[in-house]
VEXDREN-2710 file (C-alpha; in Angstrom, 1 decimal):
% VEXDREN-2710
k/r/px/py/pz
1/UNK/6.9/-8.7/-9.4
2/UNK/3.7/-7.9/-8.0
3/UNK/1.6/-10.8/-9.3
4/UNK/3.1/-13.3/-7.0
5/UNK/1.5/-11.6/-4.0
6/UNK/-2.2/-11.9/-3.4
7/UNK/-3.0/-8.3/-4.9
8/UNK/-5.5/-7.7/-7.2
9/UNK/-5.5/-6.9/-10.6
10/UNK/-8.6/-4.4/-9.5
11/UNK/-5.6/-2.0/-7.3
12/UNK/-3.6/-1.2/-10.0
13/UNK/-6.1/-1.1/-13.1
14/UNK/-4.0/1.7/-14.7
15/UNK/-0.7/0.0/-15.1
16/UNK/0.4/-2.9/-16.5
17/UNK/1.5/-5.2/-13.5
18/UNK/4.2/-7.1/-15.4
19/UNK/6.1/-3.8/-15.1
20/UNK/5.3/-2.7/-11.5
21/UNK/8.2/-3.9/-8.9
22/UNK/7.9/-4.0/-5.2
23/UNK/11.9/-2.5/-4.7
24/UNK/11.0/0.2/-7.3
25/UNK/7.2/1.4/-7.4
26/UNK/6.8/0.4/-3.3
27/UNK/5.4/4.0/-2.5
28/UNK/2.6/3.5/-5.1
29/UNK/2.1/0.2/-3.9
30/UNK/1.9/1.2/-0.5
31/UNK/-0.9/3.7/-1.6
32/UNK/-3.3/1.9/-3.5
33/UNK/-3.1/-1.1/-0.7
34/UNK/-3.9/1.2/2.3
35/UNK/-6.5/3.1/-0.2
36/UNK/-8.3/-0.2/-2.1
37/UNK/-7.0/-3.0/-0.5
38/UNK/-8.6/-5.6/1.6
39/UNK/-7.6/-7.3/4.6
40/UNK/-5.7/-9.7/2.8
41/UNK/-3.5/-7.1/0.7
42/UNK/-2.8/-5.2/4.0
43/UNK/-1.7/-8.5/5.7
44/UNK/0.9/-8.5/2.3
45/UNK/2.0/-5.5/2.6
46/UNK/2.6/-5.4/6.7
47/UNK/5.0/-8.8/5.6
48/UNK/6.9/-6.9/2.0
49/UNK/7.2/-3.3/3.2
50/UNK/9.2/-2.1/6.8
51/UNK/7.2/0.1/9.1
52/UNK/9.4/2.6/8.5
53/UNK/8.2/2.9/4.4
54/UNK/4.8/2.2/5.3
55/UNK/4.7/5.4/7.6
56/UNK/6.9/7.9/5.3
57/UNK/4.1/7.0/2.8
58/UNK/1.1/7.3/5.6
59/UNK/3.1/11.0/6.1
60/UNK/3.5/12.2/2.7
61/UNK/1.3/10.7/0.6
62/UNK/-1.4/13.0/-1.0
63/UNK/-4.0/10.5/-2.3
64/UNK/-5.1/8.9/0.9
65/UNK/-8.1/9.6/2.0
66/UNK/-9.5/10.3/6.1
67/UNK/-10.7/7.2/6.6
68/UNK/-7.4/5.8/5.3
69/UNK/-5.6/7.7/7.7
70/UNK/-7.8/7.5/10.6
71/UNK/-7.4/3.7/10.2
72/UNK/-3.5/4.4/9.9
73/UNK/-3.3/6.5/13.2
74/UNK/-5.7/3.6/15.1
75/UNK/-3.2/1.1/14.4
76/UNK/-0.3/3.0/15.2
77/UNK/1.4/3.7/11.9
78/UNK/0.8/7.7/12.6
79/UNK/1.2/9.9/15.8
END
């Protein structure tokens, strides 16, 4: 369950967290963190999530912006 990690309520305003599951919902996890998240939620997510989700989500996700991805590509999650 989400609430265990140090994500805030503020990411996911639209669903109810008690419901969301990292092992389930992890591509719309991955998306709001890399869109809203802080420091601290991307330092969460680099230790739940493989590289290898974290760039099929960088690749086919449809929400995140340029900034997003230009921060992506500078760390090395996209060629």
């Amino acid at each position: 369950m989400v609430t265990s990690s140090p994500l805030k309520r503020n990411l996911f305003w639209d669903v109810d967290l008690e419901f969301l599951s990292p092992e389930r919902d992890w591509f719309f996890i991955i998306e709001r963190v890399l869109e809203f998240g802080d420091i601290q939620d991307f330092e969460w997510l680099l230790s739940t999530f493989s590289k290898e989700q974290l760039k099929l989500v960088i690749k086919l996700s449809r929400i995140l912006s340029p900034r997003t991805l230009s921060f992506c590509k500078t760390i090395g999650y996209v060629s």
